[in-house]
matplotlib code that plots the C-alpha trace (Angstrom):
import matplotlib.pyplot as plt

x = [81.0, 82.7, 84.9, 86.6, 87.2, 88.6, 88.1, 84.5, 82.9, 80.6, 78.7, 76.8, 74.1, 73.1, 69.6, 68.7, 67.0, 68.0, 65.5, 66.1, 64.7, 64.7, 62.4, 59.8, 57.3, 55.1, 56.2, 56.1, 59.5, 59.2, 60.0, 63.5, 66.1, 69.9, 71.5, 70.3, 73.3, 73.1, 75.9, 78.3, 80.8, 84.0, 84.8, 85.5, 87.0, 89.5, 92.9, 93.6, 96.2, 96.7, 96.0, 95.7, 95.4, 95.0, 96.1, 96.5, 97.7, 98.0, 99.6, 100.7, 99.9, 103.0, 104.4, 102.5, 99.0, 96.2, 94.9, 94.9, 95.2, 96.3, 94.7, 93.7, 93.3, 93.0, 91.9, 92.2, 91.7, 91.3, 91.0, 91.9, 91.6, 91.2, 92.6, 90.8, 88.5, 88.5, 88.4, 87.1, 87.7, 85.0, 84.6, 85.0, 87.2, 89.3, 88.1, 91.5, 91.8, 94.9, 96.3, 95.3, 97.3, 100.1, 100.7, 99.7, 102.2, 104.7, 105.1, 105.1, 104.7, 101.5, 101.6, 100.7, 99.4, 100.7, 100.2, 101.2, 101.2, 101.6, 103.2, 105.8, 105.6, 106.2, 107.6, 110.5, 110.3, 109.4, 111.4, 110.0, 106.4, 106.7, 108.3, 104.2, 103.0, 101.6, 101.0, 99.6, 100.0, 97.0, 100.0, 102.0, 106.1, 107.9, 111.2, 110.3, 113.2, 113.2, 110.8, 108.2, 110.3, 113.2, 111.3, 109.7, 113.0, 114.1, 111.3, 111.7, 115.3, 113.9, 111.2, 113.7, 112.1, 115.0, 113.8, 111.4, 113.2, 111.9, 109.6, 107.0, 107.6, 106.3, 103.6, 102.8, 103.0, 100.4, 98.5, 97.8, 97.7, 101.1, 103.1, 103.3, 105.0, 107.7, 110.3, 109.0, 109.7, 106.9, 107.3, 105.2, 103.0, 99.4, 97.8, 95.6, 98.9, 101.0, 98.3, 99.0, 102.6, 101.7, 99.4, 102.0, 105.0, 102.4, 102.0, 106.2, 106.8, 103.3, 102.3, 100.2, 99.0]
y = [42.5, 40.8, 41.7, 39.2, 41.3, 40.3, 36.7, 37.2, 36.6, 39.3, 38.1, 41.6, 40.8, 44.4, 44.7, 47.9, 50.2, 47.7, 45.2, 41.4, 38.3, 37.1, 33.7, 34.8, 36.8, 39.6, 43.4, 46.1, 46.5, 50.3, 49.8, 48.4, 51.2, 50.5, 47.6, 44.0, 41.7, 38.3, 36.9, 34.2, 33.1, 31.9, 28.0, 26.1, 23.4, 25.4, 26.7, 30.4, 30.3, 34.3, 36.8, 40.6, 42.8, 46.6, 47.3, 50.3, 51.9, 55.6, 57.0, 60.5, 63.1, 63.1, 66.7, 68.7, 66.3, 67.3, 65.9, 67.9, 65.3, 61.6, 58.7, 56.1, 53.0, 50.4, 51.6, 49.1, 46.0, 42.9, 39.6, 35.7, 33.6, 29.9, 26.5, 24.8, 27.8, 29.9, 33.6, 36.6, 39.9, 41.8, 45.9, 48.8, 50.1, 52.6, 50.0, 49.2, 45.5, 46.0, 47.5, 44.1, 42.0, 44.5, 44.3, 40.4, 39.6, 41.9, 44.0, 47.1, 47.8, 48.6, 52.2, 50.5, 46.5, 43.1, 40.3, 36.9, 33.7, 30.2, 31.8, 33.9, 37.8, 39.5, 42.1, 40.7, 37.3, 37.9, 35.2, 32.7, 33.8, 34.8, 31.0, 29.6, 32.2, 31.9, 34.9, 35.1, 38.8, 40.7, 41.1, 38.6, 39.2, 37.5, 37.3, 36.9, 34.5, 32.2, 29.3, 28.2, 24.7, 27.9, 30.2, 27.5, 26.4, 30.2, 31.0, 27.5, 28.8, 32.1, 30.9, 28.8, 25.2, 23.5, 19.8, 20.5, 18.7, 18.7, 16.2, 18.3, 21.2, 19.3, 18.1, 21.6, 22.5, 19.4, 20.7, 24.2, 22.4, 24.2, 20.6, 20.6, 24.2, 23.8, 24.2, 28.2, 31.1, 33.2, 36.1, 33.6, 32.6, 33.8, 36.0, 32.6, 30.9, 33.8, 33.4, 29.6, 30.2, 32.8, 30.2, 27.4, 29.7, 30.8, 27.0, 26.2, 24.5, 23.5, 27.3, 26.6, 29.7]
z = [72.6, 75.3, 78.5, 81.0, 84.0, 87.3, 86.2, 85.7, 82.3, 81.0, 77.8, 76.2, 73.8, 72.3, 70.8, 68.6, 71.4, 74.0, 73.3, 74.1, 74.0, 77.8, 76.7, 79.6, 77.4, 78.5, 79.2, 77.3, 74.9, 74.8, 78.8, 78.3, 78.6, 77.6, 76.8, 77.6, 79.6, 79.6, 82.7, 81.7, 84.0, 83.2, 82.7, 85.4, 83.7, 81.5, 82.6, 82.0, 79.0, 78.4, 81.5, 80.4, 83.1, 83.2, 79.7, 78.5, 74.8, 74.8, 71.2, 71.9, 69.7, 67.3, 66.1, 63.3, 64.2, 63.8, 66.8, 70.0, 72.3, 72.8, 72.2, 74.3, 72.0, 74.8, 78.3, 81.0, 79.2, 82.0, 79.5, 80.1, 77.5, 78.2, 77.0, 74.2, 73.3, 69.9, 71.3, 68.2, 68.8, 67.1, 67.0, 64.4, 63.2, 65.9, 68.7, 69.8, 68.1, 66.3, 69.6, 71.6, 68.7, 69.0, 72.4, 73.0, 70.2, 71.9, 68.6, 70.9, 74.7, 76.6, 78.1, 81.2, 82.2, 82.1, 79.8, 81.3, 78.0, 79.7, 82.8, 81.2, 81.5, 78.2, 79.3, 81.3, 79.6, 76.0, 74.1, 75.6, 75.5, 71.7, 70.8, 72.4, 69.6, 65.7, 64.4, 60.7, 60.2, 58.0, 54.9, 54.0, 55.5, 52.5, 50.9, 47.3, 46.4, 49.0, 48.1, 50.0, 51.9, 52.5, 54.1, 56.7, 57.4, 58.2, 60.2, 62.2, 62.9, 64.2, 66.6, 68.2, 67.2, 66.5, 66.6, 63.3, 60.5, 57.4, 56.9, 59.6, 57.5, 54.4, 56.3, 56.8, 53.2, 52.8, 55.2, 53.5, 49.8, 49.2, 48.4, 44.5, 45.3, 47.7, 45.5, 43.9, 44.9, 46.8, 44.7, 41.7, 43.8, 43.7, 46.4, 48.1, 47.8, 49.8, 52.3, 52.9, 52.9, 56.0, 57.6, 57.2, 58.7, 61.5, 62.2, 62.4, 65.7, 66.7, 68.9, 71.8, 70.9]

ax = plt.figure().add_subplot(projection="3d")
ax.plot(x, y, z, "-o")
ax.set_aspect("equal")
plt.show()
């Protein structure tokens, strides 16, 4: 797992029983107590592209629940992700992931924190945080008669990148192998093929993120 806190990078490399490989030999394994942490600090030579600072997501218990009390799906959550870097965000299931997404993409508000994207707040400024975004959601949002050229044309329209004309859209069906269907409709497509479509529409406008 990883946390970025306070712009300090913490890389945790957790062995079974704590164990670790430290490369200087000797000592006795059954010593080693708790998890092994293996310090990381933060690139130097990166800007800071997404700043997440005390996040929370509380879900409060909802009428007739079974659940007693709230729950806290992300508790104070201080992340940057940098320029140029591919960032994974690994845990099981109930760890708070789809929370993160949730929140970054601004499909609902933190309980408490701030999320700055390029320099805009999302929560006072979210339009223009959400036009730097591709999101490729985990099911495919798509309007089975609109062919494949239509619907990239739509959702150019609705994150604001005007000045894509159509020949970068059918460089983007190139790009995902989806040329030889531009003209069919999504609803006769195959499941692989929805998912380019979703790639593709996640890729309208050239996202910095």
């Amino acid at each position: 797992r990883e946390q970025a806190t306070g712009g300090t990078g913490r890389s945790e490399l957790l062995m079974p029983g704590g164990d670790t490989d430290s490369g200087g030999g000797g000592g006795n394994d059954g010593d080693r107590v708790g998890p092994a942490y293996v310090e990381e600090p933060p690139p130097t030579h990166l800007d800071v592209r997404v700043r997440m600072r005390g996040l929370r997501k509380v879900y409060e218990k909802s009428s007739g629940s079974e659940s007693a009390e709230d729950v806290i799906a992300v508790d104070c959550l201080d992340l940057d992700l940098f320029s140029g870097q591919i960032f994974a965000l690994l845990g099981h299931n109930g760890a708070g992931k789809s929370s993160i997404i949730g929140m970054l993409t601004g499909l609902f508000a933190p309980t408490a924190g701030s999320i700055d994207v390029f320099g805009h707040d999302l929560e006072s400024n979210p339009h223009d945080a959400r036009r730097l975004m591709g999101v490729c959601p985990q099911h495919d949002v798509l309007f089975e008669k609109l062919t494949c050229i239509e619907h990239l044309r739509i959702f150019a329209g609705i994150k604001g990148a005007d000045g894509v004309g159509d020949e970068e859209l059918e460089e983007l069906l190139k790009l995902v192998d989806l040329s030889e269907k531009r003209n069919g409709i999504s609803k006769e497509l195959s499941g692989g093929q929805k998912r380019k479509l979703s790639l593709a529409l996640a890729l309208v406008g050239n996202p910095k993120l």
